[in-house]
C-alpha positions in Angstrom: -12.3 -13.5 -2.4 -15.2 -12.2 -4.2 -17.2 -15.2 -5.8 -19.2 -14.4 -9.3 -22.4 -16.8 -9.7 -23.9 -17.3 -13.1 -27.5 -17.8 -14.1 -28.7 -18.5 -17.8 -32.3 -17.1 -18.1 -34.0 -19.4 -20.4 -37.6 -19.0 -18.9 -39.2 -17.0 -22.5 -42.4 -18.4 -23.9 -40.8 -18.0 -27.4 -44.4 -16.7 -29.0 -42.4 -16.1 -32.1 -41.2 -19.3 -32.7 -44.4 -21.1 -32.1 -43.6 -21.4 -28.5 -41.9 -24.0 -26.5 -38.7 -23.7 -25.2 -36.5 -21.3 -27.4 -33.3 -22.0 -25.9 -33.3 -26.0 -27.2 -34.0 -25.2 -30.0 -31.0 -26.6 -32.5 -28.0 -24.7 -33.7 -25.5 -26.5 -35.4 -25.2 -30.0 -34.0 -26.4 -29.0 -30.0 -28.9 -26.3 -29.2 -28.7 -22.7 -28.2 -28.1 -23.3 -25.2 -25.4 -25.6 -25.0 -23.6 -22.8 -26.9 -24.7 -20.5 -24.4 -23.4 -22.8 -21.4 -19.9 -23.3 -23.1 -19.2 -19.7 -23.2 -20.2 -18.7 -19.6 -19.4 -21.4 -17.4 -15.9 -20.9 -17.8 -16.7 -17.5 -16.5 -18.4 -18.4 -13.2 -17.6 -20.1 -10.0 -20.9 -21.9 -10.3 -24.3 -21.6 -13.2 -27.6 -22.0 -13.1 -30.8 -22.4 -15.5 -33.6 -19.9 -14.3 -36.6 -21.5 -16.0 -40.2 -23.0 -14.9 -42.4 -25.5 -15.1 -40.9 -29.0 -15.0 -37.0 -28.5 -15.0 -36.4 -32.3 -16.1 -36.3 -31.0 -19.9 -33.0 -29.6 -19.0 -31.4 -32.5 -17.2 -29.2 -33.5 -20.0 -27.3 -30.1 -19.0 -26.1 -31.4 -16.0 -27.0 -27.7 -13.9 -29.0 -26.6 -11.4 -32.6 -25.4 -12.7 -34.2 -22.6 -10.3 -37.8 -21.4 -10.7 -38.5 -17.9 -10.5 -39.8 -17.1 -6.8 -42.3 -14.7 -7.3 -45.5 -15.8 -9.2 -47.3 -15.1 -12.9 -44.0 -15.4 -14.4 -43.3 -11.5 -14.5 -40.7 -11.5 -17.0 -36.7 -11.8 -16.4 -36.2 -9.5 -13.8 -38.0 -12.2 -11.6 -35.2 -14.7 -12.9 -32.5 -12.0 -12.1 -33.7 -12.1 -8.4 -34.1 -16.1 -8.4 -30.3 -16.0 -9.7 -29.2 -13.2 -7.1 -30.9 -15.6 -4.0 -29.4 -19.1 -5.7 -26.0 -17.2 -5.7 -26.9 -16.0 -2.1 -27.0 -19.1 -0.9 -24.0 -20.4 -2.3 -22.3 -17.6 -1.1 -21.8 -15.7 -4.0 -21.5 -12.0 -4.1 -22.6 -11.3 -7.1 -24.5 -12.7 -10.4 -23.9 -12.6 -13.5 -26.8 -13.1 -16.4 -27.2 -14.1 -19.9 -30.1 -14.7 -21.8 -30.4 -18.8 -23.4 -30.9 -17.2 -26.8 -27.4 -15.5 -27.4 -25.4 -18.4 -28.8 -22.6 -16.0 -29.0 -22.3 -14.1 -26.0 -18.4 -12.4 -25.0 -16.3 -14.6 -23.5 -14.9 -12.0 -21.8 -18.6 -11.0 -20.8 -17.9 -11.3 -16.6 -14.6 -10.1 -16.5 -15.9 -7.0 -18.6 -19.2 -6.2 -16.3 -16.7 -6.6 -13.1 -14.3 -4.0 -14.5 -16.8 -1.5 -15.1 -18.6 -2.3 -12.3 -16.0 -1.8 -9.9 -18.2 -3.5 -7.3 -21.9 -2.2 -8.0 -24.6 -3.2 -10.3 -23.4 -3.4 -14.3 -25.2 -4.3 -17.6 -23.9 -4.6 -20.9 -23.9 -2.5 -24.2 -22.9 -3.2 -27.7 -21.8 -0.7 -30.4 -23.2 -0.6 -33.9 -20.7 0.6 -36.9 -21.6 3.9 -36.2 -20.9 4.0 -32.8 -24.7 4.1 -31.2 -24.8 2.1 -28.2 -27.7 -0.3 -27.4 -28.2 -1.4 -23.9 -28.5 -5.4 -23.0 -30.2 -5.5 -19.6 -30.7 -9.0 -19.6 -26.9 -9.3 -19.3 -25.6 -8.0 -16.0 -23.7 -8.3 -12.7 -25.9 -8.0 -10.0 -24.7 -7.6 -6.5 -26.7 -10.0 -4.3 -26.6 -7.6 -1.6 -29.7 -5.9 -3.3 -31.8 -8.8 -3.4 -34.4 -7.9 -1.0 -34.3 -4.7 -2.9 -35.1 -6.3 -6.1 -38.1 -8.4 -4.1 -39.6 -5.4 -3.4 -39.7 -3.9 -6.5 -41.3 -7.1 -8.2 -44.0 -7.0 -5.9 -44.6 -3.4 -6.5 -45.1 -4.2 -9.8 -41.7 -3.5 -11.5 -40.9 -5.7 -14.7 -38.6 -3.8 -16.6 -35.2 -4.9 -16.2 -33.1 -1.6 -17.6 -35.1 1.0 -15.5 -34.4 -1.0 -12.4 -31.0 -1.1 -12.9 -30.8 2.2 -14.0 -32.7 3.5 -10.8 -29.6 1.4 -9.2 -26.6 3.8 -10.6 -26.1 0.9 -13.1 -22.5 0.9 -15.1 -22.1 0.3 -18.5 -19.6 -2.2 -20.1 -19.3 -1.3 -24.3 -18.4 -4.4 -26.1 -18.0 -4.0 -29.9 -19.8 -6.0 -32.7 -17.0 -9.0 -34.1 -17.4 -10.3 -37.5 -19.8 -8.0 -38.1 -22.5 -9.5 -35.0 -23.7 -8.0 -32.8 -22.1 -10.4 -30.0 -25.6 -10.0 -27.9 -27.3 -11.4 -31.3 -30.7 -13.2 -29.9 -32.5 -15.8 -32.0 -36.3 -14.3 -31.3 -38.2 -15.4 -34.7 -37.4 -18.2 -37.2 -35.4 -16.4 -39.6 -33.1 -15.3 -36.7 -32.6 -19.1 -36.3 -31.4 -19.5 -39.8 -29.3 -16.1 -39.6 -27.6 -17.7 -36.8 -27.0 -21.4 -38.3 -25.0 -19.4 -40.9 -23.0 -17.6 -39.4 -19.6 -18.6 -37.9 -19.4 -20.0 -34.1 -16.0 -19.3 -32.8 -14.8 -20.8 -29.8 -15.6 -19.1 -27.1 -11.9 -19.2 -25.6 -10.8 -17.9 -29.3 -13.0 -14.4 -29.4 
């Protein structure tokens, strides 16, 4: 039976929020990511918290925290590949990844990228009220299987998660704006973080 891994990627410097660590910062009575955690670890076998530096600030969580393994911190593809070889090694076949800023992410968001996936490589896409799509890259399934693949591109010198995975046939799973959010909503900048403390924070197992 195919086994889906999860990784939150919570390794951002957060420049426009003063820096720090943008995913703890608060959102109702817990923090981003404890919003982010409740709606994808019911979707995964087994999560993760790709971040660096000292991973005791997250120990509260209760998850595994994995470093990047390549060097100078090049951005979130280098978490995608510390996700893909975690899940490898705890026989996963694929991983699935969210950023720690999305405090409402689908809770369908797995199920979605395996159907229109179909078995390779997937990232998801939201629809505005006109119907334009805009591409998430940072949330995808990622067959482990091209990890190496993935290696080698980072040491080439490849950062950009979307033309990666587009080089990769990538699929696209739509999901349409609730409420009137964008369910891929991330908190980058302070007013973000007040746009997100009002508005509503249904239940993940409710959307």
């Amino acid at each position: 039976m195919a086994k889906t891994v999860g990784v939150i990627l919570a390794g951002g410097r957060a420049s426009r929020m003063g820096g720090g660590d943008k995913a703890l910062l608060a959102l109702g009575e817990t923090t981003l990511l404890d919003h982010v955690i409740a709606r994808l670890r019911p979707q995964c076998a087994e999560l993760a918290i790709n971040a660096n530096d000292d991973p005791k600030r997250f120990a509260r969580f209760g998850l595994p925290v994995i470093a990047d393994t390549i060097g100078d911190l090049p951005g979130p593809l280098a978490g995608i590949l510390a996700g893909m070889e975690w899940a490898a090694a705890r026989g996963g076949d694929s991983l699935v990844s969210a950023a720690g800023d999305t405090p409402f992410l689908p809770g369908d968001l797995a199920e979605r990228l395996q159907d229109a996936g179909g078995g390779r490589l997937a990232l998801a896409a939201s629809l505005d009220s006109e119907g334009m799509q805009r591409l998430h890259p940072t949330f995808g399934l990622w067959p482990v299987a091209l990890r190496e693949e993935l290696r080698a591109a980072l040491e080439r010198g490849e950062r950009k998660v979307a033309t990666w995975a587009q080089n990769h046939d990538a699929a696209v799973a739509q999901f349409a704006a609730g409420e009137g959010t964008d369910p891929f909503f991330n908190v980058n900048t302070p007013d973000d973080l007040e746009r997100a403390r009002c508005l509503p924070r249904t239940p993940p197992e409710l959307r």
